[in-house]
C-alpha positions in Angstrom: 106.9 102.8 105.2 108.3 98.9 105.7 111.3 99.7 103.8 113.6 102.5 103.6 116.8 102.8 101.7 118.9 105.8 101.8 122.0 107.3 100.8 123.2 103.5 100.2 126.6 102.6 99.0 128.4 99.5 98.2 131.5 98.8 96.4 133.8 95.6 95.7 137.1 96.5 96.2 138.2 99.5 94.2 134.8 99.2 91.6 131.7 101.2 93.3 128.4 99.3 92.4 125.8 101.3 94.2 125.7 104.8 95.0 123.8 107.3 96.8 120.7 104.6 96.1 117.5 105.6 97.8 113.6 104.6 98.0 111.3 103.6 100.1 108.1 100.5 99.8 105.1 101.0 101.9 103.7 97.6 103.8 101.8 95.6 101.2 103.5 96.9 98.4 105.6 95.2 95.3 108.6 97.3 94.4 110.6 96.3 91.7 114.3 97.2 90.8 114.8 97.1 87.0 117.8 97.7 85.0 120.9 96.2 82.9 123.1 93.3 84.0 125.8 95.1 86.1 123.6 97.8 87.1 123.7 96.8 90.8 120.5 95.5 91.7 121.7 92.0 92.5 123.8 93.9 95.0 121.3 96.4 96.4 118.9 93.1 97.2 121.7 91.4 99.0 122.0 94.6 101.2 118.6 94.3 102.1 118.5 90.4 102.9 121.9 91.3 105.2 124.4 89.2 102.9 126.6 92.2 102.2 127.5 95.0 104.9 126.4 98.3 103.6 129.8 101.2 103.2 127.5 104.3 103.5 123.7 104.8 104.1 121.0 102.7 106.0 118.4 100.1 105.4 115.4 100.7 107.9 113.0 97.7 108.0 109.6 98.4 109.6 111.6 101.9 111.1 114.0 100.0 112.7 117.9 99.9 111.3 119.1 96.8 110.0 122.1 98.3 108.1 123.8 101.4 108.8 127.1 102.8 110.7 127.8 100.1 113.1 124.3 98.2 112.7 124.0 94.9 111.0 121.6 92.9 111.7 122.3 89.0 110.5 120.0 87.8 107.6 118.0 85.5 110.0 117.1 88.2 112.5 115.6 90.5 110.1 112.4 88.8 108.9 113.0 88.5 105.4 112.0 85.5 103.2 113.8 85.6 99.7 113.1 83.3 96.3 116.8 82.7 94.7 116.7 82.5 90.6 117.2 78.3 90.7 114.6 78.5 93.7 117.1 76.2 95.8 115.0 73.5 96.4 116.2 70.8 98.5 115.5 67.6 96.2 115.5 65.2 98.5 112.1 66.9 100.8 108.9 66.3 99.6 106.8 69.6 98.5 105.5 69.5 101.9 108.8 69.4 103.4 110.4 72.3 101.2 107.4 74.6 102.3 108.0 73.5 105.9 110.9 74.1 106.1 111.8 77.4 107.7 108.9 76.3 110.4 110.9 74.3 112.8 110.4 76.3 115.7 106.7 75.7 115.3 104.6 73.2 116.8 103.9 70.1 114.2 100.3 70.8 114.1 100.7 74.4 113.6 103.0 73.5 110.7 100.6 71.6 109.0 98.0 74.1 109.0 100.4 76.3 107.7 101.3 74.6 104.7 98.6 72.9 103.6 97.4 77.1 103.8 100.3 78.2 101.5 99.8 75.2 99.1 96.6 75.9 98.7 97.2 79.5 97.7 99.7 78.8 95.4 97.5 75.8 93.7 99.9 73.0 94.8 97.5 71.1 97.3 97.5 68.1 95.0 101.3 67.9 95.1 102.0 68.2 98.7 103.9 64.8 98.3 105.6 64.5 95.1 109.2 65.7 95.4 110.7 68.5 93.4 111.9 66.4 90.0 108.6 64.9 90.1 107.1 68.8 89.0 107.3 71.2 86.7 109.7 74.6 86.7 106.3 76.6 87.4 105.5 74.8 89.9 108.8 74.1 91.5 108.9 78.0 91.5 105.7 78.4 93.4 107.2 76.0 96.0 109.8 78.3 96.4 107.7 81.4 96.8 105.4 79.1 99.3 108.6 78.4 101.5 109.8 82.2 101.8 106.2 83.1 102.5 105.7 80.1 105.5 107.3 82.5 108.2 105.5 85.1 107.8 108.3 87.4 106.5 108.2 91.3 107.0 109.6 91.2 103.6 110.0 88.9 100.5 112.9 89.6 97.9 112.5 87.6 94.8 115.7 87.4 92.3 114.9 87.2 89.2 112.5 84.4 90.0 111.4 83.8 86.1 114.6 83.7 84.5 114.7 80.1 84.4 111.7 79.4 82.7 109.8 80.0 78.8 108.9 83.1 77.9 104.9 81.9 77.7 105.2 80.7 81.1 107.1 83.8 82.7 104.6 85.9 81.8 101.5 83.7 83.3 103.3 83.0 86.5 104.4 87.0 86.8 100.9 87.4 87.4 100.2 84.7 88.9 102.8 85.3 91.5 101.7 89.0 92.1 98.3 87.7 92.6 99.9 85.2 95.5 101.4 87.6 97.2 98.6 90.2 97.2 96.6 87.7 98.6 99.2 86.5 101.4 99.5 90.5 102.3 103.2 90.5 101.8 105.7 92.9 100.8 107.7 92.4 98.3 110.7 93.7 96.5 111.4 92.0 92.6 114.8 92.1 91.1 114.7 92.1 86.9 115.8 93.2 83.8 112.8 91.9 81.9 110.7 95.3 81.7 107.5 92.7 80.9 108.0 91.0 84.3 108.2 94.3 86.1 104.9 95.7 84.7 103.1 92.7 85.0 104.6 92.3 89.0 105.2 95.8 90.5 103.1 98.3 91.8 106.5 100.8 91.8 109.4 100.8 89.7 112.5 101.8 90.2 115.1 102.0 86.9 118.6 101.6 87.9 121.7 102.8 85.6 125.3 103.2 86.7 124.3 102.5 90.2 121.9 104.8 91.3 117.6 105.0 90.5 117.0 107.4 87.8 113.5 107.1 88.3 111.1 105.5 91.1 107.5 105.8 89.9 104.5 103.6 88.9 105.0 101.6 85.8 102.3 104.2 83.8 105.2 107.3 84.4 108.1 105.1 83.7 106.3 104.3 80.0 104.6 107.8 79.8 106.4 110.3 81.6 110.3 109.2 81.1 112.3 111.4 83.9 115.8 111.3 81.7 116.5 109.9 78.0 117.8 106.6 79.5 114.4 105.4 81.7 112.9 106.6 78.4 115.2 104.3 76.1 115.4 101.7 79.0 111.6 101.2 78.9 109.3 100.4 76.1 109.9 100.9 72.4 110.2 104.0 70.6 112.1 106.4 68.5 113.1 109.8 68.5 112.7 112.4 66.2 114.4 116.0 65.9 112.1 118.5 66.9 112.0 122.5 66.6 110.8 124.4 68.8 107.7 126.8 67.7 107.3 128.5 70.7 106.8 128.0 74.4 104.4 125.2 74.1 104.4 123.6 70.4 107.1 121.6 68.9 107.3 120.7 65.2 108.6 117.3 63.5 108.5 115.4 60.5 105.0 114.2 61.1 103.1 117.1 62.5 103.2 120.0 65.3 102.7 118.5 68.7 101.3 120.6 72.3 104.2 120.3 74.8 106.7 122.0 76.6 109.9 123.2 74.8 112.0 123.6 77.8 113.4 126.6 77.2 115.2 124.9 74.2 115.3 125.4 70.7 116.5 121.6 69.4 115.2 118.9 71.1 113.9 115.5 70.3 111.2 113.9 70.7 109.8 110.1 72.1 107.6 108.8 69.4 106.4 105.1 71.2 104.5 102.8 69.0 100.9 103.8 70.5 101.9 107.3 69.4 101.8 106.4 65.3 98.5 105.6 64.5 97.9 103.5 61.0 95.6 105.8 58.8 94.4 104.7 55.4 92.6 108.4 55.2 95.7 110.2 56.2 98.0 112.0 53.6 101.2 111.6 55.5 102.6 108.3 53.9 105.5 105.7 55.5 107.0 102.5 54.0 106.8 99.4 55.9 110.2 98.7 56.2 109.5 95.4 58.7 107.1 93.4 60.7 106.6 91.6 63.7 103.7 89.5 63.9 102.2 89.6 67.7 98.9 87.8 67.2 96.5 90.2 67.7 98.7 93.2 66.8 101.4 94.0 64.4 104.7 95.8 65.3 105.8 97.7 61.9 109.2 99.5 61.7 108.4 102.3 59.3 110.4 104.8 56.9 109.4 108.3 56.9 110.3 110.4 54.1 113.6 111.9 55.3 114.7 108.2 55.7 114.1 108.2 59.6 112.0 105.3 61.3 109.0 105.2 63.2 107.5 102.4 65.0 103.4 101.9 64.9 101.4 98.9 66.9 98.5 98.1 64.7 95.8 95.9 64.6 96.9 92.5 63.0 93.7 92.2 60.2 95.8 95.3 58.6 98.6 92.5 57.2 100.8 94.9 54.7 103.5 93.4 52.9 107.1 94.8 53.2 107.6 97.9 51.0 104.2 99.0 50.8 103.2 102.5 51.8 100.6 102.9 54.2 98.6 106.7 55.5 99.6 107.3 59.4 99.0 110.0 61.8 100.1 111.2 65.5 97.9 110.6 68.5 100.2 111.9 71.4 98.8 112.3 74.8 102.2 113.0 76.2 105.1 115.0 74.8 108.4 113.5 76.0 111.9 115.5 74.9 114.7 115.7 75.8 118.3 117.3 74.6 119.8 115.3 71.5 122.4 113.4 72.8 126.0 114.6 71.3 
């Protein structure tokens, strides 16, 4: 593994921000920590790059400790390039200069090599002289990502690199930006709390609540196979439904019996995302469009059940049904998520 976090505590002051935090990224990895404003992943970055001492734990980078009991090794000793959320350009360097810049203990001609490389792979060779104001926000945000990646880092950090820009462009550049640093063989560790970015980015996921990872796992599991009710509210859309248990492995709701485990529970509830409700005209189970949200090829409709409960179904935008109407659905669930209802 490059990176390994464990057992890691910060606080400020009397209020305890991160708390028994652990994971670990192997070398040419993207790890991403996802969660709420407040949740502590700011924080848990900062630990890594060395701006804040850690309380408790350790941060191992490439097996050796640089944070622990007694151990902190400055920020510029650790061999870790980091892309701030306004990218920090310095205006007054050309885009040359900016990606240069953390290569002055290089020889000039080794410099130049190096950047015309990196602007090259991040598709800025034409701009190489232009000056930050002179280019757009996606570009200026590849400058920034070409400047942490000059040195060669053991590790990039990227803070919520996209929050600055459209919601059209964050999403191209999330993938263009994973694409970048695939190709540059870097590891990297994303700080969000746009779910969207961290799919499109991350090969791992970790969700943080209250200070601590409720669930590291690929972006599939996170969506799929939910480890607590708040990953699965956290990420993706759904619903849930009261369910009854049957027996051991079948669980009835208002739409159907479904295969899956019961827990050992009676009462439970259960996950319905909007893959899971499939738009049916042959089906005799009815629902009333309650609303709709266009999304080009697809349609997101809100739906009322017969008890009055909602469902949410992703269908196909040439099936354009106007609000009240009734429209035949049916369940297609590969995975059976429950959990407890909450009190």
């Amino acid at each position: 593994m490059l990176l390994e976090v464990e057992n890691l505590r910060h606080a400020y002051g009397d209020q305890e921000v991160v708390r028994g935090l652990r994971f670990s990224l192997a070398r040419g990895a993207i790890g991403c920590l996802l969660g709420p404003s407040g949740c502590g992943k700011t924080t848990v970055l900062r630990c890594i790059a060395g701006f804040e001492a850690v309380q408790e734990g350790e941060i191992r980078l490439a097996g050796r400790v640089v944070s622990g009991a007694g151990v902190m090794v400055p920020p510029e000793r650790r061999r870790i390039g980091m892309v701030f959320q306004d990218y920090a350009l310095f205006p007054h360097l050309s885009v040359a200069a900016n990606i240069a810049f953390g290569l002055h203990a290089s020889p000039q001609a080794e410099r130049a090599v190096r950047v015309r490389e990196l602007a090259a792979l991040v598709g800025l060779a034409a701009a190489l002289d232009k000056y930050p104001h002179e280019i757009s926000g996606g570009q200026q945000q590849r400058v920034a990502l070409a400047r942490a990646l000059a040195p060669r880092p053991e590790l990039l950090l990227l803070d919520e690199p996209f929050s600055n820009l459209d919601v059209d462009l964050r999403e191209r550049l999330s993938l263009e930006v994973r694409d970048i640093i695939k190709a540059s063989g870097a590891t990297a560790v994303l700080v969000t709390h746009d779910q969207q970015e961290a799919f499109a980015m991350a090969d791992e996921i970790g969700v943080l609540h209250d200070g601590r990872i409720q669930q590291w796992d690929s972006p599939y599991n996170l969506y799929h196979r939910p480890a607590n009710r708040f990953v699965a509210d956290f990420v993706g859309q759904g619903v849930f439904l009261p369910a009854k248990a049957l027996n051991g492995q079948q669980l009835q709701i208002e739409l159907g019996v479904l295969q899956g485990d019961t827990q050992g529970m009676e009462n439970l509830e259960v996950l319905l995302r909007p893959d899971d409700v499939v738009h049916d005209d042959a089906a005799p189970t009815q629902a009333e469009v309650v609303h709709k949200a266009f999304r080009g090829a697809e349609i997101l409709y809100t739906l009322r059940l017969t008890s009055g409960r909602k469902v949410l179904a992703l269908v196909p935008s040439h099936h354009n049904h106007a609000l009240g109407e009734k429209i035949g659905i049916r369940l297609d669930v590969d995975h059976v998520v429950a959990f407890r209802p909450e009190n």
